[in-house]
ROGU-720760 format. One record per residue: residue number from 1; residue in three letters; x, y, z of N, C-alpha, C in turn. Coordinates in nm, 3 decimals. Layout:
BEGIN
<site NUM,'ALA',<X,Y,Z>,<X,Y,Z>,<X,Y,Z>>
...
END
This chain:
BEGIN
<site 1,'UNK',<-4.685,1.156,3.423>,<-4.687,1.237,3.304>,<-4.716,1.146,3.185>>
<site 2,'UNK',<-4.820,1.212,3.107>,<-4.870,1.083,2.996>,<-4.764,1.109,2.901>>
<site 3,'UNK',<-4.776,1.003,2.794>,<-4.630,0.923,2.685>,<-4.745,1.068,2.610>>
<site 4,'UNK',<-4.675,1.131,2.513>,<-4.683,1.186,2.380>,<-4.660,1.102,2.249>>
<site 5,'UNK',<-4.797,1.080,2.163>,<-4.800,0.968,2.049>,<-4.765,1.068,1.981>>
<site 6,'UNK',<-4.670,1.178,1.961>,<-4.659,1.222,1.810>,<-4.509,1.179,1.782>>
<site 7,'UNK',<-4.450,1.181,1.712>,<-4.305,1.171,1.676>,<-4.202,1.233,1.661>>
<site 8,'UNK',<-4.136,1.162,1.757>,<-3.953,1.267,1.775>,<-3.934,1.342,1.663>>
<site 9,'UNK',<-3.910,1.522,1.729>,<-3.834,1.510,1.647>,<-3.665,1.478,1.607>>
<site 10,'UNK',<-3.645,1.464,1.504>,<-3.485,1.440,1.451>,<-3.377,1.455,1.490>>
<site 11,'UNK',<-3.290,1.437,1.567>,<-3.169,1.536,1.598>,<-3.066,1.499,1.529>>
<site 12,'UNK',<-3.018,1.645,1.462>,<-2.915,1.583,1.346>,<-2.791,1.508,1.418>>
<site 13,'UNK',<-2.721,1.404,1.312>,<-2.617,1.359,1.398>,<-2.680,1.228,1.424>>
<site 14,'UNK',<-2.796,1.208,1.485>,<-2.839,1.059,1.567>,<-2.921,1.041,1.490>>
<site 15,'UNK',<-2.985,0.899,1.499>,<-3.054,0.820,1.422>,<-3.199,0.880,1.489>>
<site 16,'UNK',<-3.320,0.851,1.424>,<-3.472,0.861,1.491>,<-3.500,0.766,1.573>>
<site 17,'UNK',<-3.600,0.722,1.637>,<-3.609,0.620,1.716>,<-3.681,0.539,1.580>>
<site 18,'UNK',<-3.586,0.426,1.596>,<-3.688,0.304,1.480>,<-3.590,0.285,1.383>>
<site 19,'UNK',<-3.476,0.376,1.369>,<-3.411,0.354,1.236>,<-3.263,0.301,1.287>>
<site 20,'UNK',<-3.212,0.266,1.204>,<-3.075,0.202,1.222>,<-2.979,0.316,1.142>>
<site 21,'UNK',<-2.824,0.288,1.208>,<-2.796,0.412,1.088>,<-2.677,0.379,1.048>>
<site 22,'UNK',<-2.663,0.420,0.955>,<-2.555,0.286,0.801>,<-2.451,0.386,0.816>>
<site 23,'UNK',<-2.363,0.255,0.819>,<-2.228,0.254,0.841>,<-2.177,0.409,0.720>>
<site 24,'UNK',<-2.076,0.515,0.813>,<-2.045,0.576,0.753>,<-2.165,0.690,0.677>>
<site 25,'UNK',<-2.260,0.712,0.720>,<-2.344,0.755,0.752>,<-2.317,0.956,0.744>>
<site 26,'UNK',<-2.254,0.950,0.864>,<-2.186,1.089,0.900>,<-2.116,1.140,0.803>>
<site 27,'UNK',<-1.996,1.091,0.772>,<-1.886,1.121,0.693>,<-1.927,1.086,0.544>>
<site 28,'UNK',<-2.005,1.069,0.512>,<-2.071,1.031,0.353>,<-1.997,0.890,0.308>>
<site 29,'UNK',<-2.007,0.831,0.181>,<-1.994,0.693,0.160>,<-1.878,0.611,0.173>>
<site 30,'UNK',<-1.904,0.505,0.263>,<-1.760,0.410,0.309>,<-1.697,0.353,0.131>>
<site 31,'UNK',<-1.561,0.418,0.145>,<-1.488,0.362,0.065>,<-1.440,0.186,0.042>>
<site 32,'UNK',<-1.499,0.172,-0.047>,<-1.448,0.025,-0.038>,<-1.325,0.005,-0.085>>
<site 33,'UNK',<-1.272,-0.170,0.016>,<-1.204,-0.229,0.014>,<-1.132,-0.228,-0.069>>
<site 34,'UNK',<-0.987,-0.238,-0.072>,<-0.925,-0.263,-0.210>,<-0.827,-0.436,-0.163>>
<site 35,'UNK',<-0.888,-0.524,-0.195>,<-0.838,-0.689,-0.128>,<-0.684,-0.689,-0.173>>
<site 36,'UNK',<-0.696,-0.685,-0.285>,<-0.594,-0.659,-0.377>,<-0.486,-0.622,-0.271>>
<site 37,'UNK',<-0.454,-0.499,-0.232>,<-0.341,-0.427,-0.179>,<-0.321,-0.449,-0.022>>
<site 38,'UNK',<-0.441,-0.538,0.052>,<-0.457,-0.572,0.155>,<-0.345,-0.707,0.133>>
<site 39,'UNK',<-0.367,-0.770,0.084>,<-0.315,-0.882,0.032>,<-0.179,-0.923,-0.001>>
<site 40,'UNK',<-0.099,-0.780,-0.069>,<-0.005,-0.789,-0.109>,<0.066,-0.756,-0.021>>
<site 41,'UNK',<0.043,-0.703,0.091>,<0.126,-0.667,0.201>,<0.166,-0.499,0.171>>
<site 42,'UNK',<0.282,-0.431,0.314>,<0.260,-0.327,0.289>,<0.465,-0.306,0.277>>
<site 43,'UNK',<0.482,-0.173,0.249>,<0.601,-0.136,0.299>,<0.662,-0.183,0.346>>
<site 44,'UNK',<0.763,-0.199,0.396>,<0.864,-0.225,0.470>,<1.015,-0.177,0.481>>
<site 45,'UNK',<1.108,-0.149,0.563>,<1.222,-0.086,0.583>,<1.296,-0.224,0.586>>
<site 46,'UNK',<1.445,-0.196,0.556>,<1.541,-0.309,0.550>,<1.670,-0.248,0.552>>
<site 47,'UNK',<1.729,-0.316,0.684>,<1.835,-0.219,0.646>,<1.978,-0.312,0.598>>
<site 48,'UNK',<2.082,-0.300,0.551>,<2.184,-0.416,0.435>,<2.312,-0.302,0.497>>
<site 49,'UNK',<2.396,-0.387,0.473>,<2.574,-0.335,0.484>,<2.562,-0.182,0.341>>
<site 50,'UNK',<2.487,-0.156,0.262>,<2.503,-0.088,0.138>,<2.363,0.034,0.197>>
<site 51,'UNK',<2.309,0.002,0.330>,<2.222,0.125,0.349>,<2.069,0.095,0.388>>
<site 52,'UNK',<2.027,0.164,0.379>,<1.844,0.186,0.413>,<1.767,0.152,0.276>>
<site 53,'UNK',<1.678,0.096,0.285>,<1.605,0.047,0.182>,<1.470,-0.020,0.248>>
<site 54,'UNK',<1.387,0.072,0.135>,<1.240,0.081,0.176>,<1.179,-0.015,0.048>>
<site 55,'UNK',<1.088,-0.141,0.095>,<1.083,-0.254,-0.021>,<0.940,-0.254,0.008>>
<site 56,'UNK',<0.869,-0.293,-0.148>,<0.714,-0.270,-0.131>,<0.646,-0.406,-0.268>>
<site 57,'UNK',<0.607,-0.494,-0.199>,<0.585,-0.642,-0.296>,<0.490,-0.590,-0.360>>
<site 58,'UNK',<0.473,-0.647,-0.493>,<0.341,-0.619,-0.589>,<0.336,-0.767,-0.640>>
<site 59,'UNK',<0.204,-0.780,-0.651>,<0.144,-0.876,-0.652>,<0.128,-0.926,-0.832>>
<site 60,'UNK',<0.129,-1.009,-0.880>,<0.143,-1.102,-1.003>,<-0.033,-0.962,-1.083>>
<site 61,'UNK',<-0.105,-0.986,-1.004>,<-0.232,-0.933,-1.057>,<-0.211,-0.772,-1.105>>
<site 62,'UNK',<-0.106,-0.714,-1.015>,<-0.089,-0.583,-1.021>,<0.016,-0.532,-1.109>>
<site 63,'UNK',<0.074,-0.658,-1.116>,<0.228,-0.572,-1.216>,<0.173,-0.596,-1.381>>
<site 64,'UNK',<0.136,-0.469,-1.449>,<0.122,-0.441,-1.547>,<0.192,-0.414,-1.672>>
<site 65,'UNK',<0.332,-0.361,-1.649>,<0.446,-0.328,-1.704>,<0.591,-0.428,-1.675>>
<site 66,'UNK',<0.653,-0.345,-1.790>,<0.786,-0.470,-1.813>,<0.918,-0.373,-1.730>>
<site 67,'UNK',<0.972,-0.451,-1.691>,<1.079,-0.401,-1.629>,<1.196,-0.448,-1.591>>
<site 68,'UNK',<1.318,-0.408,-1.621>,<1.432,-0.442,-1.606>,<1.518,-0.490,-1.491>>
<site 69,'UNK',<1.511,-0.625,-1.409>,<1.608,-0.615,-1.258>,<1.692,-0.564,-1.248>>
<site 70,'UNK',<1.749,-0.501,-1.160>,<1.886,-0.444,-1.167>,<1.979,-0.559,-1.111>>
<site 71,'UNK',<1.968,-0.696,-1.027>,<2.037,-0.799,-0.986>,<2.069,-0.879,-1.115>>
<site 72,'UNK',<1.946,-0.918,-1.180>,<1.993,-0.989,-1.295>,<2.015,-0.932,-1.430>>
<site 73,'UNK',<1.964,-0.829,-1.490>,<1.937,-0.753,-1.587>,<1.845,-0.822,-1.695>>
<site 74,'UNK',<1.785,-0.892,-1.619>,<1.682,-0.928,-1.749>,<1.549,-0.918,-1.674>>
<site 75,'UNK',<1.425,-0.929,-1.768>,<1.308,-0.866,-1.804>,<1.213,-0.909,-1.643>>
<site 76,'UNK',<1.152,-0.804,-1.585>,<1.060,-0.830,-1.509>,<0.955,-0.795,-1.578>>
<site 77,'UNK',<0.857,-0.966,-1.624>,<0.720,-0.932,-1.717>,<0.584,-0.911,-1.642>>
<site 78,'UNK',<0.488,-0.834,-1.733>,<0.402,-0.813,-1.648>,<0.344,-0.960,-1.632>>
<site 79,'UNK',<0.247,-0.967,-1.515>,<0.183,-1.103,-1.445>,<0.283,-1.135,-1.357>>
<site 80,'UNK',<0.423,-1.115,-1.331>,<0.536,-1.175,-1.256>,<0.528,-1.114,-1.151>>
<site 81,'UNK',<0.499,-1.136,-0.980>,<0.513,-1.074,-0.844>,<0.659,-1.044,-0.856>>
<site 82,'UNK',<0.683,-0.937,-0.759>,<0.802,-0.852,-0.762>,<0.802,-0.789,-0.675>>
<site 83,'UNK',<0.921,-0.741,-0.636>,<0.919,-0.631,-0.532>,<0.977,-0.465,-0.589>>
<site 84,'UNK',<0.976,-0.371,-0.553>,<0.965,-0.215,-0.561>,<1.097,-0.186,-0.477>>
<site 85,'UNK',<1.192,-0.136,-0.507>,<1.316,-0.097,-0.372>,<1.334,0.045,-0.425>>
<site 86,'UNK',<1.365,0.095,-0.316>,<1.475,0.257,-0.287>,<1.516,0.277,-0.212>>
<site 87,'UNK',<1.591,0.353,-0.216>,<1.652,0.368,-0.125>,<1.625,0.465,-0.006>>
<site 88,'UNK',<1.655,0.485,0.146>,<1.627,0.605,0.244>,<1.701,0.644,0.284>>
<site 89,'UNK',<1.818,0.620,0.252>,<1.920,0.715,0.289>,<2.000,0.793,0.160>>
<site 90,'UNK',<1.916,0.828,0.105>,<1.997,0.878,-0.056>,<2.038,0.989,-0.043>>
<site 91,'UNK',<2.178,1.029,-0.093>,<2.240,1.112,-0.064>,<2.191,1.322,-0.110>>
<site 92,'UNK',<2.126,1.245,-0.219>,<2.017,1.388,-0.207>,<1.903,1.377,-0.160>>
<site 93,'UNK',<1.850,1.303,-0.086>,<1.747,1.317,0.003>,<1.629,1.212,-0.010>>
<site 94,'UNK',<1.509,1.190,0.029>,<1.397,1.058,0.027>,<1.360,1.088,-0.126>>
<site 95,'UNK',<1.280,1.191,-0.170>,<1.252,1.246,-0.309>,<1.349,1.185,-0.385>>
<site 96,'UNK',<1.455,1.189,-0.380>,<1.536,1.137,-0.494>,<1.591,1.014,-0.504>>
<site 97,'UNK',<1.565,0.966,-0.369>,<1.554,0.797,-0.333>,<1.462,0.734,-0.444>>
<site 98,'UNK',<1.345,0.819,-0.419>,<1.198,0.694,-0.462>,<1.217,0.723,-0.577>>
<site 99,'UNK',<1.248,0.863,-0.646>,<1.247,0.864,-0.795>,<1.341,0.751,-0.891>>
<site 100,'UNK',<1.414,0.702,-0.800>,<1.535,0.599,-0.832>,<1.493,0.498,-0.775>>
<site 101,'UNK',<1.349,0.438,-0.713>,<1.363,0.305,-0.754>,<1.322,0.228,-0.874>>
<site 102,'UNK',<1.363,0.107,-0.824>,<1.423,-0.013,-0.918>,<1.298,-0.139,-0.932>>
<site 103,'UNK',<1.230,-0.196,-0.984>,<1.163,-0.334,-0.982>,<1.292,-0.433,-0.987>>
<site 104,'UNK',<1.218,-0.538,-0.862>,<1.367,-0.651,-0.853>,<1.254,-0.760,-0.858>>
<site 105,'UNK',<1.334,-0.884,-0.912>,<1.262,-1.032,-0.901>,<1.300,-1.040,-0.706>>
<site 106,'UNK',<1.216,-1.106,-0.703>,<1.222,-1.103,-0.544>,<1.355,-1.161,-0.478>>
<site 107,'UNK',<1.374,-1.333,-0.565>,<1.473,-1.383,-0.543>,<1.586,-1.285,-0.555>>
<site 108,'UNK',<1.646,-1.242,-0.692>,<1.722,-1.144,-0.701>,<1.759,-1.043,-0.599>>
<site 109,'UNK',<1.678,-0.983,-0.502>,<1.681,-0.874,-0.411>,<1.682,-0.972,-0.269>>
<site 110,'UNK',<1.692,-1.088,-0.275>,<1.693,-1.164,-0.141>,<1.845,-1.211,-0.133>>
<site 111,'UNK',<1.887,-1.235,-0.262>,<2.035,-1.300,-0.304>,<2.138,-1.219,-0.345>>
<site 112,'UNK',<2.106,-1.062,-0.299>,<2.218,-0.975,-0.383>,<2.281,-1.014,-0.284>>
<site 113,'UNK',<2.427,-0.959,-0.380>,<2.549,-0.929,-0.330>,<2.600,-0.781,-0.239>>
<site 114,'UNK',<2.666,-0.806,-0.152>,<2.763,-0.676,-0.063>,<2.823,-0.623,-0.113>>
<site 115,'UNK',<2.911,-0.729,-0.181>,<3.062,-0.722,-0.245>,<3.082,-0.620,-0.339>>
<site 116,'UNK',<3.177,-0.531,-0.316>,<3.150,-0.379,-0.390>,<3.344,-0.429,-0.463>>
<site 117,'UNK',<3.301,-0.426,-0.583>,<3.427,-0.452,-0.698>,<3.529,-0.315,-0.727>>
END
């Protein structure tokens, strides 16, 4: 059976013969990278004698705002890495956990105290 010189046609979905087909293609344009948040790491759970606590590092580049530690009570400035805490076991529920967290100096949240006065 002789070759046919005219040209495929198309089938949606697949590439033509001859073409390559770019990434993300299907689903319309690949979202780029964010290094930044790759970088800083992600979430994490922790659990302490005082409960569940969900801790999330931000990076020196990312912290924009000033904020108060709750370990030391003085100023977390922006440019300063830090960490994000709340709590998961809050007694009215996750929602009212996260609305109550806190920015901690890292040290600060590595060195708290148990000891309930």
């Amino acid at each position: 059976m002789p070759r046919s010189n005219r040209p495929r046609r198309a089938v949606p979905g697949r590439p033509g013969p001859g073409k390559v087909q770019k990434p993300g293609a299907k689903g319309g344009p690949v979202p780029e990278l964010d290094l930044e948040r790759a970088r800083s790491g992600f979430a994490r759970r922790e659990s302490a004698p005082d409960g569940e606590w969900s801790v999330r590092p931000i990076t020196a580049s990312r912290a924009e705002k000033t904020y108060i530690c709750p370990g030391c009570s003085t100023a977390v400035q922006p440019g300063v890495a830090h960490l994000v805490v709340w709590s998961e076991d809050h007694l009215f529920g996750a929602a009212a956990g996260l609305a109550e967290r806190r920015h901690w100096h890292t040290n600060c949240w590595t060195s708290r105290s148990y000891r309930y006065r």
